[in-house]
N, C-alpha and C positions, 0 to 999 in steps of 0.2 A: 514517594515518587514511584518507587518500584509498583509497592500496591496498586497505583492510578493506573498504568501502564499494562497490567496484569486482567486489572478491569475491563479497561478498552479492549486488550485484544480478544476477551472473552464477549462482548458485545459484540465486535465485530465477526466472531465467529457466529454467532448464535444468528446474527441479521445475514451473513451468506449462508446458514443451514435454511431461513427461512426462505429467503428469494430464490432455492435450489428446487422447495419444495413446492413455491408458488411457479416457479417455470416450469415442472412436472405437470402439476394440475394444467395451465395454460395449453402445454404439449398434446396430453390427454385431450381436453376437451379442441384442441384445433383439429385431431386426428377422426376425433368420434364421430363430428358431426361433417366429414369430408373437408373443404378448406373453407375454417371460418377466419376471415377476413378480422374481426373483432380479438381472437385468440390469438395471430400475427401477430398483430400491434402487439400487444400486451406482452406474448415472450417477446417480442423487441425492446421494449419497455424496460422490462425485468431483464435484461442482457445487458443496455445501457447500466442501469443502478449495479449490476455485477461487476462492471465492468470500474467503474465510479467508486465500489466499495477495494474492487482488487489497490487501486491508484492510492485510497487511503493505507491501505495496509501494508504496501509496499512505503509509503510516506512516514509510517511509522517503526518500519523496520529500521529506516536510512537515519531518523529521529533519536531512536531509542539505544543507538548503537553506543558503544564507549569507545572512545578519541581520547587514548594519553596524548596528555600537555605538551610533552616531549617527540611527538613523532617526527618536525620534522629534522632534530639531531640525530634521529635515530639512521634517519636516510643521507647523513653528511653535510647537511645545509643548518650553516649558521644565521639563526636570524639577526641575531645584532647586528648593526649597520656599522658598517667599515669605517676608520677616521680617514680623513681626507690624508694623513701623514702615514697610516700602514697602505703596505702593498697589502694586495689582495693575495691571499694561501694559494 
């Protein structure tokens, strides 16, 4: 699991190094040739999918985290359900 996990977050790095490098080029050519209307879109484009890629990764962060079994006795809250014959502590 770890492995799969290690995977993924290297894909996803490797696909924000690329969409970094395709908004660069984008950048460049909307600049070179004064305002190209065609180069907009495209880093708009590439900003959404950045943006899309960030939500995955963030998704995966919140996914991959470790949640002892026990936390919430740790915070004083007994999950067992009370019997109708105890008072409540």
């Amino acid at each position: 699991m770890e492995q799969m996990a290690a995977l993924r977050a290297e894909w996803l790095a490797q696909l924000a190094d690329a969409i970094e490098g395709a908004q660069r080029l984008a950048w460049q050519l909307g600049t070179s040739d004064g305002t190209s209307t065609e180069a907009r879109d495209l880093y708009g484009r590439l900003e959404a999918a950045r943006l899309e890629l960030d939500s995955l990764r963030g998704l995966a962060c919140v996914r991959e985290s470790r949640i002892e079994p026990n936390w919430l006795q740790k915070l004083g809250f007994d999950p067992s359900p009370a019997s109708p014959d105890q008072a409540p502590a």
